[in-house]
C-alpha positions as a Markdown table, in Angstrom:
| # | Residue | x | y | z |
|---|---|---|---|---|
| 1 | Unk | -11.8 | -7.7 | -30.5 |
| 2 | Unk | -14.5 | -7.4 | -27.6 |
| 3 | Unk | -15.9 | -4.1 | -27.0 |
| 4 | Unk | -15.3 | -2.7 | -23.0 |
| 5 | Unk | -16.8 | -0.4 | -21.0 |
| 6 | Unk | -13.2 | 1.5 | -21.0 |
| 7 | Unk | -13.2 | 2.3 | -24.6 |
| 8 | Unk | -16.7 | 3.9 | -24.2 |
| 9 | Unk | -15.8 | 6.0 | -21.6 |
| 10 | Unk | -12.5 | 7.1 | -23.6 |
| 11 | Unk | -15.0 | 8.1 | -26.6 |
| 12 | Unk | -17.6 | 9.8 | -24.7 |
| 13 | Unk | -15.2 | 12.0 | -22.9 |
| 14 | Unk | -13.3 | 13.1 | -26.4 |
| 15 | Unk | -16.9 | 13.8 | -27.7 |
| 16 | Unk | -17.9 | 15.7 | -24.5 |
| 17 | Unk | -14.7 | 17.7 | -24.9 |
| 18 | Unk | -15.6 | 18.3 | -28.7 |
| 19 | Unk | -19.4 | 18.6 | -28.7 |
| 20 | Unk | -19.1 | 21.6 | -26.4 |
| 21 | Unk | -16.2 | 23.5 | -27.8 |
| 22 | Unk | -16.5 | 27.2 | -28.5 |
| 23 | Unk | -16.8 | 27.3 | -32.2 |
| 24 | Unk | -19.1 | 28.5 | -34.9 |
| 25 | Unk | -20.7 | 25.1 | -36.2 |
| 26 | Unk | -24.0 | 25.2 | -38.4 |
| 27 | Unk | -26.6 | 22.3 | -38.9 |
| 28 | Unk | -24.2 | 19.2 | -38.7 |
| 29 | Unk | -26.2 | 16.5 | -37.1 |
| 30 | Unk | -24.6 | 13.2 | -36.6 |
| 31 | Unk | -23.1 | 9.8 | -38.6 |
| 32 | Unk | -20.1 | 10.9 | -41.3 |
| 33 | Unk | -21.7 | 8.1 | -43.4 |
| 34 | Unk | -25.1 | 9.2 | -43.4 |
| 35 | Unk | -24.0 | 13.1 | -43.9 |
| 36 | Unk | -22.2 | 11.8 | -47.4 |
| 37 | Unk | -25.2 | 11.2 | -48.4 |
| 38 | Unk | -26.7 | 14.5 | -47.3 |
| 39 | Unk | -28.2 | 13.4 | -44.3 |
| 40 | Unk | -30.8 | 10.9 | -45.7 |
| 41 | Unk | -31.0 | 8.7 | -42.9 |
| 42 | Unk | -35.0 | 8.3 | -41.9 |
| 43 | Unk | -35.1 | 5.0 | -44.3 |
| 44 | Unk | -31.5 | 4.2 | -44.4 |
| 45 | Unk | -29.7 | 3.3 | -41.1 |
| 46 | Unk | -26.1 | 3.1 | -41.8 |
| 47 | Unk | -24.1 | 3.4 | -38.2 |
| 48 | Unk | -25.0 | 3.6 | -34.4 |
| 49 | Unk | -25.6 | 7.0 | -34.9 |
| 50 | Unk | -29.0 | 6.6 | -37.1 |
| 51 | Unk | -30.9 | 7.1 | -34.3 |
| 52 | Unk | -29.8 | 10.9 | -35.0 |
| 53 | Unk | -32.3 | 10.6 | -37.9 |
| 54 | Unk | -34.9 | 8.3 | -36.8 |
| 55 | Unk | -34.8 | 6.0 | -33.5 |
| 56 | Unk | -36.2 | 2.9 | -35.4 |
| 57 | Unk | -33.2 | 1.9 | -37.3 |
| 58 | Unk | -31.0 | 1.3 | -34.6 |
| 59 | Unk | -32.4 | -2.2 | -34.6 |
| 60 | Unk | -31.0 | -2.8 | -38.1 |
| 61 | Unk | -27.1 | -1.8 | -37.5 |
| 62 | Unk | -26.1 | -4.4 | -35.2 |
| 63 | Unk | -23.8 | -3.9 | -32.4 |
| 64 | Unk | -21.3 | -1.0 | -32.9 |
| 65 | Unk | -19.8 | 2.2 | -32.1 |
| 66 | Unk | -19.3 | 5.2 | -33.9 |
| 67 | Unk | -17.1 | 8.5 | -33.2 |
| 68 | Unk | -17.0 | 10.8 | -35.7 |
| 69 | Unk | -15.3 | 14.4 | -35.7 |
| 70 | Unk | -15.8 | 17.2 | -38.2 |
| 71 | Unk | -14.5 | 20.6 | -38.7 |
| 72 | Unk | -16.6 | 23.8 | -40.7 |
| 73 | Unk | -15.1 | 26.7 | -42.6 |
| 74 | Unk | -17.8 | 29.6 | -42.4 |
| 75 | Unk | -18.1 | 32.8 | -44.6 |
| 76 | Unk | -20.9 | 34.8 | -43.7 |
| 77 | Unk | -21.2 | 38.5 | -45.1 |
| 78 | Unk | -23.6 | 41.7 | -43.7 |
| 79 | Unk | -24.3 | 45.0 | -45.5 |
| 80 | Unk | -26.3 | 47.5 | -44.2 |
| 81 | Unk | -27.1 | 51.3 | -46.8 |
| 82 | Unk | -29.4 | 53.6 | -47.1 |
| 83 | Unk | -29.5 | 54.1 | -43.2 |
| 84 | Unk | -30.2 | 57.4 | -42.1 |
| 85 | Unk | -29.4 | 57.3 | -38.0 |
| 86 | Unk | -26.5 | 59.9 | -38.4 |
| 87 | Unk | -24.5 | 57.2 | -36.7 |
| 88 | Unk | -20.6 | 57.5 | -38.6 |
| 89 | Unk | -20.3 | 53.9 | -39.9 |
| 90 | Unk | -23.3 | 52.4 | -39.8 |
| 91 | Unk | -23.3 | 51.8 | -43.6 |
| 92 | Unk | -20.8 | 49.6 | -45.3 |
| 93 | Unk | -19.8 | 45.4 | -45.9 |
| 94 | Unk | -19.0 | 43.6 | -42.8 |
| 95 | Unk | -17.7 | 40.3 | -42.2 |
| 96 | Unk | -20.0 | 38.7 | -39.0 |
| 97 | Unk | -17.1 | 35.5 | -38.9 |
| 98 | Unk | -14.3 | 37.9 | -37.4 |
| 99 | Unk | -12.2 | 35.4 | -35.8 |
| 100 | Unk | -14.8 | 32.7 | -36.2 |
| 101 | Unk | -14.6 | 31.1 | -39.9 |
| 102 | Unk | -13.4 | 27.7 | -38.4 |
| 103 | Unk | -15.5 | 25.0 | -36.2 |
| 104 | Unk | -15.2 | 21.9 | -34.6 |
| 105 | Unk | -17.8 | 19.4 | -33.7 |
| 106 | Unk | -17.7 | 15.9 | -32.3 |
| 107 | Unk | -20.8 | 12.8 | -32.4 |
| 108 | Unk | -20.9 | 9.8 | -30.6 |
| 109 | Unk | -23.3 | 6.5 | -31.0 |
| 110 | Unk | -23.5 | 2.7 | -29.5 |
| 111 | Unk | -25.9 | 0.0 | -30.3 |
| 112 | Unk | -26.7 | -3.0 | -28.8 |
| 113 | Unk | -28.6 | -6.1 | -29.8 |
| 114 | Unk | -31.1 | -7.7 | -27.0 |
| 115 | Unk | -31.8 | -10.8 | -28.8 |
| 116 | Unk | -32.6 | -10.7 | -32.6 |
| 117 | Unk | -35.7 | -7.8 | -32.6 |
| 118 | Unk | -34.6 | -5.6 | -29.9 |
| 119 | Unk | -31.5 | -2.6 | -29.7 |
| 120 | Unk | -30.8 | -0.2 | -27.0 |
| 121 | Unk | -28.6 | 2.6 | -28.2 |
| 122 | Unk | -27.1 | 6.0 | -27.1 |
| 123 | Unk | -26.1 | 9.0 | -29.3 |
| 124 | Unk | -24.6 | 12.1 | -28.7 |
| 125 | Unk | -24.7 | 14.9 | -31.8 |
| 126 | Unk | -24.8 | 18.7 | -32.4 |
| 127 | Unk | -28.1 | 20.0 | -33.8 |
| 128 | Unk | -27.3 | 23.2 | -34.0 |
| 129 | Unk | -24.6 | 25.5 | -33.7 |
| 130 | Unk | -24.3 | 28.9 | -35.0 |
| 131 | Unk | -21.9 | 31.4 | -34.2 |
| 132 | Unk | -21.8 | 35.1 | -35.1 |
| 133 | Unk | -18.6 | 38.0 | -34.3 |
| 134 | Unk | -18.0 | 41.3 | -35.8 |
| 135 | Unk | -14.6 | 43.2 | -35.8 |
| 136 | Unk | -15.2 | 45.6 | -32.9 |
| 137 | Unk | -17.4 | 48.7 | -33.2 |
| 138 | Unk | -18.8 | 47.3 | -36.8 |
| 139 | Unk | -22.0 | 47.7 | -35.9 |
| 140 | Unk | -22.5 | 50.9 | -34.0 |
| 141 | Unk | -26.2 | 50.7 | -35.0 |
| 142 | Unk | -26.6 | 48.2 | -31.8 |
| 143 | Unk | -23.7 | 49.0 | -29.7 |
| 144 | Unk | -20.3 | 48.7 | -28.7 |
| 145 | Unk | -17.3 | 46.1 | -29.1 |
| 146 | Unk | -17.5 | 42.9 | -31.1 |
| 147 | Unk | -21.3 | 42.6 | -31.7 |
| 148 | Unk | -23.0 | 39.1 | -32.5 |
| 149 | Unk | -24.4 | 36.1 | -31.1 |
| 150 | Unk | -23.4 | 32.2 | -30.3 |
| 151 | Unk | -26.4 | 29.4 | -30.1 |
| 152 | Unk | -25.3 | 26.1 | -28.9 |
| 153 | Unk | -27.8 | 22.6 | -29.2 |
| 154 | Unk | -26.7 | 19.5 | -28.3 |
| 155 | Unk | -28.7 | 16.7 | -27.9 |
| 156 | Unk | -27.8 | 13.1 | -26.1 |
| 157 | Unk | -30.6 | 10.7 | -26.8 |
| 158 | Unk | -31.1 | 7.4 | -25.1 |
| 159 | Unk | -33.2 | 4.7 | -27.6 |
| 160 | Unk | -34.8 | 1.7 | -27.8 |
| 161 | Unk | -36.2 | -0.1 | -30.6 |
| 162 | Unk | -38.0 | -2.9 | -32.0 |
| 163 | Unk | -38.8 | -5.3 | -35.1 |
| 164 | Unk | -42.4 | -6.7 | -35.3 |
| 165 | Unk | -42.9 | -9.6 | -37.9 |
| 166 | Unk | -39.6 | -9.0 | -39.9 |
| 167 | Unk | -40.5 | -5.7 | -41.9 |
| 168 | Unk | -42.0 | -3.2 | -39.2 |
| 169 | Unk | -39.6 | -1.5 | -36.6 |
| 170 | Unk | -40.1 | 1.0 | -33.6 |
| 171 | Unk | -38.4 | 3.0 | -32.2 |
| 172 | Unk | -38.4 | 5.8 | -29.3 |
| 173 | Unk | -35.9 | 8.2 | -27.8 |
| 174 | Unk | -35.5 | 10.0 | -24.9 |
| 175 | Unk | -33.8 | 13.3 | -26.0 |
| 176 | Unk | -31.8 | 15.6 | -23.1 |
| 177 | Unk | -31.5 | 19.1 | -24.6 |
| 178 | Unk | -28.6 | 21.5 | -23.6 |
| 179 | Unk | -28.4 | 24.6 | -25.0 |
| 180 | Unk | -26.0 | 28.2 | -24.6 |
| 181 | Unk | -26.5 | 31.2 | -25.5 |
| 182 | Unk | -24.0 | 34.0 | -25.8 |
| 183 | Unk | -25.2 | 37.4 | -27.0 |
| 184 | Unk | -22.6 | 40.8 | -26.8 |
| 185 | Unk | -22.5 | 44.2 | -28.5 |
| 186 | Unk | -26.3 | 45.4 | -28.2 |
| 187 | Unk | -25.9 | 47.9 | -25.8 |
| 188 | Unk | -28.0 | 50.3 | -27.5 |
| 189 | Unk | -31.1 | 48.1 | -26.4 |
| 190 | Unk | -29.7 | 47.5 | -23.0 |
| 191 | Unk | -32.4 | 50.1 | -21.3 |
| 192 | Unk | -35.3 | 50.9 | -20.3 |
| 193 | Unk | -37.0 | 52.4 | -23.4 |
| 194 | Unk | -36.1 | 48.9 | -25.5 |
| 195 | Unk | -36.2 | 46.1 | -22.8 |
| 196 | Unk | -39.1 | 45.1 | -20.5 |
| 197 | Unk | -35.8 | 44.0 | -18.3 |
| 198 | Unk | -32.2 | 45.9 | -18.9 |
| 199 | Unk | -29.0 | 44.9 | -17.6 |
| 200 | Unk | -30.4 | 41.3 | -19.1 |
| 201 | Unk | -29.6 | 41.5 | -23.2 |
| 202 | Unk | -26.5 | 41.7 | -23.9 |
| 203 | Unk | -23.1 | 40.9 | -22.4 |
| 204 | Unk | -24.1 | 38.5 | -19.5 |
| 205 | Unk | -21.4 | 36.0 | -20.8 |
| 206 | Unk | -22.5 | 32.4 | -21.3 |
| 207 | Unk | -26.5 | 31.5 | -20.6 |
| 208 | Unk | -27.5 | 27.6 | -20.1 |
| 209 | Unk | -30.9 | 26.0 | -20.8 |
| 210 | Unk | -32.3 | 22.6 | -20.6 |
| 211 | Unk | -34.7 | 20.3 | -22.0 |
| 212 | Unk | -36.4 | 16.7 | -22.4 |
| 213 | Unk | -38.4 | 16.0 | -25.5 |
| 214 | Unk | -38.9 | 12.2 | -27.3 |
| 215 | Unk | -38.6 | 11.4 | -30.8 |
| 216 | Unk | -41.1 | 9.0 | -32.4 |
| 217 | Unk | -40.0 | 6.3 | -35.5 |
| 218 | Unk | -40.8 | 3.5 | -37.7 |
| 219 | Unk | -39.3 | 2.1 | -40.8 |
| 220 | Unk | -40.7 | -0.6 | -43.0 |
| 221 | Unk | -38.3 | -3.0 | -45.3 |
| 222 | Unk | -41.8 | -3.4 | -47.7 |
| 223 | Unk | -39.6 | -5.8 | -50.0 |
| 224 | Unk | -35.7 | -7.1 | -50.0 |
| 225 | Unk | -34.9 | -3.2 | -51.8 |
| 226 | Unk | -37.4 | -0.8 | -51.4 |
| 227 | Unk | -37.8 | 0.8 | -47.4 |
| 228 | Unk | -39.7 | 3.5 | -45.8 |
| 229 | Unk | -39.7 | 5.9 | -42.7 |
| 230 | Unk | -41.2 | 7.7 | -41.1 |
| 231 | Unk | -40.2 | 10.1 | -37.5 |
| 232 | Unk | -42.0 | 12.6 | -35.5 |
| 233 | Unk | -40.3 | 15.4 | -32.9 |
| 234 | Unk | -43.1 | 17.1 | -30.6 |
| 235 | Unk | -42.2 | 20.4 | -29.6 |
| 236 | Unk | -40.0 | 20.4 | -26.9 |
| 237 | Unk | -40.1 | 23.1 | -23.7 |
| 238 | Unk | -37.0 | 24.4 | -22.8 |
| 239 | Unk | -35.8 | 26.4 | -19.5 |
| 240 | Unk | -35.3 | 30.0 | -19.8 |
| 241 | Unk | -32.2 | 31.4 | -20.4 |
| 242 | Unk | -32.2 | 33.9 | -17.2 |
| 243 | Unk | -29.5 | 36.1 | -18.4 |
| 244 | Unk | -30.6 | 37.6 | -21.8 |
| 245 | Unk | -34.8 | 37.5 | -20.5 |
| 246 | Unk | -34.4 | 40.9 | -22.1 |
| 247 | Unk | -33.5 | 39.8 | -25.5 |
| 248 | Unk | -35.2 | 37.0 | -26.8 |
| 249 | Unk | -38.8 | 37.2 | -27.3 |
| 250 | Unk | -41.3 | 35.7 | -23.9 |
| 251 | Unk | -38.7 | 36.0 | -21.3 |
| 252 | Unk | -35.9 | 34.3 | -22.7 |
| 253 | Unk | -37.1 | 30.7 | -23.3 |
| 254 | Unk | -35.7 | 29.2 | -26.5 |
| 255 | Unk | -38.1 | 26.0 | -27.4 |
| 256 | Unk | -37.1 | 23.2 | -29.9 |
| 257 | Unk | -39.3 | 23.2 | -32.6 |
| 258 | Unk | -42.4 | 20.5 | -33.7 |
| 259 | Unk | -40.3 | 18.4 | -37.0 |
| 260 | Unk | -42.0 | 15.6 | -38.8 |
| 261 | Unk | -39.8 | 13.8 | -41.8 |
| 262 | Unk | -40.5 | 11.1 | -44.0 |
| 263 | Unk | -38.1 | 8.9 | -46.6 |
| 264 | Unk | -37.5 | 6.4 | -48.9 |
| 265 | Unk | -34.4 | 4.1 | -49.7 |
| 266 | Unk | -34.1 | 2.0 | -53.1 |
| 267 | Unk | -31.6 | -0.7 | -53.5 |
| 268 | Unk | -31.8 | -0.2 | -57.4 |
| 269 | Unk | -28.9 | -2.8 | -58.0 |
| 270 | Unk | -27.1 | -5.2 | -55.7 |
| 271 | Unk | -23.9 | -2.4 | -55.1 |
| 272 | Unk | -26.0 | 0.7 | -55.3 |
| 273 | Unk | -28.4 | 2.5 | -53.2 |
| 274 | Unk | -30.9 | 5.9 | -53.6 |
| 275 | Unk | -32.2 | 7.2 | -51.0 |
| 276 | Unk | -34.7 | 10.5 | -50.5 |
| 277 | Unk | -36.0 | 12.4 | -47.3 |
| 278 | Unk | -38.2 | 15.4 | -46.6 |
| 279 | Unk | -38.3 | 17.3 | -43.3 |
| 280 | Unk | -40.7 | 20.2 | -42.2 |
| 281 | Unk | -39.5 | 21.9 | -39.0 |
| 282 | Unk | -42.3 | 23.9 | -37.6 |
| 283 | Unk | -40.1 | 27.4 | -36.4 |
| 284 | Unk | -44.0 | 29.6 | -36.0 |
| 285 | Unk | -44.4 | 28.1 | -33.0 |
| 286 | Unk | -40.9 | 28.9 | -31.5 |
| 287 | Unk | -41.8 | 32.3 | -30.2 |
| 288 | Unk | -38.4 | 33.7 | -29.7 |
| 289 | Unk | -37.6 | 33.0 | -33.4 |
| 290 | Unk | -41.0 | 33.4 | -35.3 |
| 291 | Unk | -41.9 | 37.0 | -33.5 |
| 292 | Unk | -40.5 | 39.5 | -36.1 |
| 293 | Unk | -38.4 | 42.4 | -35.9 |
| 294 | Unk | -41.6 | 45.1 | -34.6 |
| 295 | Unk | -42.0 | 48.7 | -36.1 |
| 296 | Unk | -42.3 | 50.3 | -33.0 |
| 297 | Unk | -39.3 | 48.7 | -30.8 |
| 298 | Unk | -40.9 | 50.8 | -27.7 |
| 299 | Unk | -44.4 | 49.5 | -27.8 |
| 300 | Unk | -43.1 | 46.1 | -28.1 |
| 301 | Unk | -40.1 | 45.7 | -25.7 |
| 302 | Unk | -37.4 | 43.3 | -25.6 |
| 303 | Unk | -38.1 | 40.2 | -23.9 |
| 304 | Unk | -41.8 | 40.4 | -23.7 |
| 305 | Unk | -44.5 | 38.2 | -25.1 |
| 306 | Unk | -45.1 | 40.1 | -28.3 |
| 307 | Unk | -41.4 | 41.6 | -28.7 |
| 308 | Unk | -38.9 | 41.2 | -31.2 |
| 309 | Unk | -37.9 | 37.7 | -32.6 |
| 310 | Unk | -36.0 | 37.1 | -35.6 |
| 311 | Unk | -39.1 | 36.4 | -38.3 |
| 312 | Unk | -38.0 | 33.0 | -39.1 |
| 313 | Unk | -40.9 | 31.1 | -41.3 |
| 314 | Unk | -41.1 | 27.2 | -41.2 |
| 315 | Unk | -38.1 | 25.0 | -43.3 |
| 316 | Unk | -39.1 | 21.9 | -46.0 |
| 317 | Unk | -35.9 | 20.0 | -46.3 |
| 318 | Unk | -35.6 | 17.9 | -48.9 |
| 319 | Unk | -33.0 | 15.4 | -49.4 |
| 320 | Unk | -31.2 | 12.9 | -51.5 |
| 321 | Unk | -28.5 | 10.8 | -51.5 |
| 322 | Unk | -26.6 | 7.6 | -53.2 |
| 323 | Unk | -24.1 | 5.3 | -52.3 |
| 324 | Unk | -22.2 | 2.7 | -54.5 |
| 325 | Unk | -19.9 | -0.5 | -53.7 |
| 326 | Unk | -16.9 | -0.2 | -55.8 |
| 327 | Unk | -15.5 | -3.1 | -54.3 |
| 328 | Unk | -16.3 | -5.5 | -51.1 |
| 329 | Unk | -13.9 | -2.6 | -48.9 |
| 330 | Unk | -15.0 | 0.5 | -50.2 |
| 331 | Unk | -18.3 | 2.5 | -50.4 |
| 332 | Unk | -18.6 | 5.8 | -52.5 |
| 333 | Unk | -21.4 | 8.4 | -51.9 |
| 334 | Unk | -23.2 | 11.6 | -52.8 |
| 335 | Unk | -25.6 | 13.5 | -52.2 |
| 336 | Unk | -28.2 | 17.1 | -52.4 |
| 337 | Unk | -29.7 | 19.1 | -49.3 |
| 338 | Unk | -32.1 | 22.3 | -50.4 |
| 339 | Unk | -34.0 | 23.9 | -47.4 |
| 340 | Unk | -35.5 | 27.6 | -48.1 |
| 341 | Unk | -33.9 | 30.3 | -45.6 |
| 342 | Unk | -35.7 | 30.4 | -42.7 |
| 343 | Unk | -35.0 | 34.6 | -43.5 |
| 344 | Unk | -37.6 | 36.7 | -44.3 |
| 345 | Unk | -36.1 | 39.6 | -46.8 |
| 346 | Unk | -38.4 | 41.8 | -44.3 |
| 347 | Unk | -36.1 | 40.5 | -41.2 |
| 348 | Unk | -32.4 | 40.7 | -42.8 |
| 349 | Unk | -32.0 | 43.5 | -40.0 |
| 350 | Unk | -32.2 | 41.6 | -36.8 |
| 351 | Unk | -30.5 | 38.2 | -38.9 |
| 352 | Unk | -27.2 | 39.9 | -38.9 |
| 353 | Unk | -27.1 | 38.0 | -35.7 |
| 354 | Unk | -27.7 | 34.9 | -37.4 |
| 355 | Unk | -27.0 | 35.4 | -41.0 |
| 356 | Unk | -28.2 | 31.7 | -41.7 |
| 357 | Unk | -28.6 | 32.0 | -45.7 |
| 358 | Unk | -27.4 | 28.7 | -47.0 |
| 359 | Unk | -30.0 | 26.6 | -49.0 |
| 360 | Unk | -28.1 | 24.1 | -50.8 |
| 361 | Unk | -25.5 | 21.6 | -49.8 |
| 362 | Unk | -23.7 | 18.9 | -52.1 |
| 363 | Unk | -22.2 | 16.2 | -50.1 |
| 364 | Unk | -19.6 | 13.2 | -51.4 |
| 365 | Unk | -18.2 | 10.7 | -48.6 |
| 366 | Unk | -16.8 | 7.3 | -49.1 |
| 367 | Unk | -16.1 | 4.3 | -46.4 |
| 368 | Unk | -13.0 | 2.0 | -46.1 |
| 369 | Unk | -13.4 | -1.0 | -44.8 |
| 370 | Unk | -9.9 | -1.3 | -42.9 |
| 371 | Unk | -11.0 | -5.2 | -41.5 |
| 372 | Unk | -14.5 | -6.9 | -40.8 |
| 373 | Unk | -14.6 | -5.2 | -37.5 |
| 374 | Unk | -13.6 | -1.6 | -38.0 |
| 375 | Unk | -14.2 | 1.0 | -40.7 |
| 376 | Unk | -12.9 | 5.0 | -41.7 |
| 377 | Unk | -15.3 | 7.0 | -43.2 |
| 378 | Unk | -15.1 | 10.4 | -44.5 |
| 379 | Unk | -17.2 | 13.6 | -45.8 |
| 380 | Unk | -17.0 | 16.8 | -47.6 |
| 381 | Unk | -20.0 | 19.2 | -47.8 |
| 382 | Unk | -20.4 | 22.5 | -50.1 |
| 383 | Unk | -22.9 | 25.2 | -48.9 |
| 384 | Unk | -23.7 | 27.0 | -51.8 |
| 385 | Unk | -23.3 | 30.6 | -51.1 |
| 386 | Unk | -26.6 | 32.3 | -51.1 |
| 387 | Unk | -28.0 | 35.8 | -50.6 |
| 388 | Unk | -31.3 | 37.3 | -49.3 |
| 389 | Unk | -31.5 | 40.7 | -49.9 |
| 390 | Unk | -33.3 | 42.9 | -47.0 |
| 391 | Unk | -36.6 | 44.5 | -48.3 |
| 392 | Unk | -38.1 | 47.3 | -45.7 |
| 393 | Unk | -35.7 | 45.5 | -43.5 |
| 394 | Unk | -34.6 | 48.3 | -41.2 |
| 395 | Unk | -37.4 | 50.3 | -38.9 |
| 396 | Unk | -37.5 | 53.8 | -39.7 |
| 397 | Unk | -37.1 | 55.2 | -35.8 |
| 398 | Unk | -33.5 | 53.2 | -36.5 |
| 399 | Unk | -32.9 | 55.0 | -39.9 |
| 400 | Unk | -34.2 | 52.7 | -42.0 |
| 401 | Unk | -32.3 | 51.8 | -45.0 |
| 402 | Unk | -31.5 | 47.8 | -45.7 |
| 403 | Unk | -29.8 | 44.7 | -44.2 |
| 404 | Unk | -28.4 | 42.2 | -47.1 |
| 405 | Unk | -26.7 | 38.5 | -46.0 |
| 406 | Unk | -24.7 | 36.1 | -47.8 |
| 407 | Unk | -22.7 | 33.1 | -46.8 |
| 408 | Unk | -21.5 | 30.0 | -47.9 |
| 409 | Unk | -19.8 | 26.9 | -45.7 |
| 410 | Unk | -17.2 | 24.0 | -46.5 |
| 411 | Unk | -17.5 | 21.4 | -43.8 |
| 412 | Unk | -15.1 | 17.6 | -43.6 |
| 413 | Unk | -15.7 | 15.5 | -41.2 |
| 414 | Unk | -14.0 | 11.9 | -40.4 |
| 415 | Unk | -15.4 | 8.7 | -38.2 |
| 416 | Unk | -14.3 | 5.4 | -36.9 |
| 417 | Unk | -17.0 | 3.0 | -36.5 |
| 418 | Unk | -16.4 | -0.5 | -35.0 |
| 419 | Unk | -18.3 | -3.6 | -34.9 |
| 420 | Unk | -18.2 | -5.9 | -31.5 |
């Protein structure tokens, strides 16, 4: 079966449609195969969407396609006591996934040999998508209606790479960055006194952004079972998001933070693979997310240089997975994600936008093949559920008291991948 330019065009438009759909998805990158084995892909390319994980395996998957599609269950759990504002119902439990527990997300890759040492490959994959909605009036504290907050990323990434004397590959890619932003309910901020500019915080429907940053790889086969990687992501300067310039932090620009990653992959017997990553994401240098939530909210406005944020501190990532060849048509795998909460317990309060608490994630996945040319693969993911409990969260001029989170997340996602 030869691959055409018509069945390309038929998958990117179903992940176009997907990718961009209004739902509530959290930290699911790309390839089902790779996520089975929580995401430890900087060592071990496994699809045409490794370039996801680090642009300089592409030149070790051959030519293929990949579509996968996968579909989150969030919890995600606010409290807010002690607070003294005189506000009726401002303390009590809250559930910030009213009408948004369930997401959808769609990834896309293609590779393509030039020769024996050279690929050119495409991917399309969510980075991150978070989405936050309270039952209306929950949160009277900020405003009115169904308070919360929806951040969009999706990246499509255009790659090239190369093998040098059989062990060392290369790889670059060329990263377009959409972002959207939806932010409603905080109408309590929407002035003068709060906001260096009102009317542009909160309820401005959908806000775009864009972006081009690079990503930077290599991977090294030292010896027929043992590989290494390595990738590097430079910052990467966004557009502003015009319509909520009064919310985030420096006039409403969102940049993509500095990440670094490293990994290992070990063949330990002919059937059986282990494979480990760790990734440091650099969020102190985001402004609109590292600026924490300030004492005095007056001094420090809304959308200026030094206003509020959400505190987050810098992520480690650490990862590892396994895979196993029960027979010559099916692949088992596993796998263990822990990243600390980017949360400060000092910045629970402004995070019930957010409520990002997850650490740990345990991953199983398998792959059928159904004939040497195509192949179903499958994942299930576990978020453990995980608590940070606010400490001085809330700023006395809003009545003080404190903010506690909690969430958990069950994601399954499903690919085809084909060989041509």
């Amino acid at each position: 079966m030869k691959f055409s330019m018509r069945q390309l065009m038929a998958c990117m438009g179903v992940i176009s449609c997907l990718s961009l759909s209004t739902s509530n998805l959290e930290a699911i990158l790309a390839s089902v195969k790779t996520t089975g084995m929580a995401a430890t892909g900087i060592a071990y390319p496994q699809d045409a969407e490794a370039g996801a994980f680090n642009p300089a395996g592409m030149v070790d998957v051959g030519n293929r396609y990949d579509v996968g599609f996968s579909v989150l269950r969030a919890s995600r759990k606010s409290t807010l006591s002690g607070n003294r504002s005189g506000r009726p119902g401002v303390n009590g439990k809250f559930d910030a996934t009213h009408k948004a527990k369930f997401a959808y997300n769609g990834d896309f890759g293609i590779n393509k040999m030039i020769g024996c040492n050279m690929s050119v490959g495409f991917v399309v994959y969510n980075r991150n998508y978070n989405k936050v909605k309270y039952k209306k009036n929950a949160l009277p504290l900020f405003g009115r209606g169904h308070a919360g907050m929806e951040y969009v990323h999706e990246t499509a990434s255009a790659i090239v790479a190369f093998k040098f004397l059989e062990k060392h590959n290369f790889g670059i890619s060329l990263n377009y960055n959409i972002q959207r932003l939806w932010v409603q309910g905080l109408q309590n901020f929407d002035n003068a006194i709060f906001s260096k500019y009102p009317g542009h915080v909160t309820n401005r429907r959908y806000a775009y952004a864009g972006g081009v940053g690079f990503t930077l790889g290599y991977r090294c086969q030292v010896s027929d079972t043992f590989s290494v990687g390595v990738t590097y992501q430079p910052k990467t300067y966004m557009s502003r998001f015009h319509k909520y310039k009064g919310f985030l932090s420096g006039r409403g620009r969102l940049n993509i933070p500095q990440k670094i990653g490293a990994g290992m992959a070990w063949r330990f017997l002919p059937c059986a693979t282990l494979a480990f990553d760790v990734e440091y994401i650099n969020w102190v240098r985001v402004k609109a997310l590292h600026r924490p939530l300030q004492e005095n909210l007056v001094a420090n406005k809304l959308g200026s240089s030094k206003g509020t944020g959400f505190g987050f501190r810098d992520q480690w990532f650490y990862r590892v997975g396994i895979d196993y060849d029960v027979t010559n048509w099916l692949t088992v795998r596993a796998g263990y994600r822990h990243a600390n909460t980017p949360i400060r317990r000092s910045q629970t309060a402004v995070n019930v936008l957010t409520v990002d608490t997850v650490q740990d994630f345990l991953t199983l996945g398998a792959t059928a093949c159904l004939n040497p040319c195509n192949e179903v693969s499958f994942f299930y993911a576990h978020g453990f559920n995980h608590k940070v409990k606010g400490k001085n969260s809330v700023p006395i001029n809003l009545g003080g008291g404190e903010a506690d989170l909690k969430g958990y997340d069950d994601v399954f996602g499903i690919s085809w991948g084909h060989i041509f």
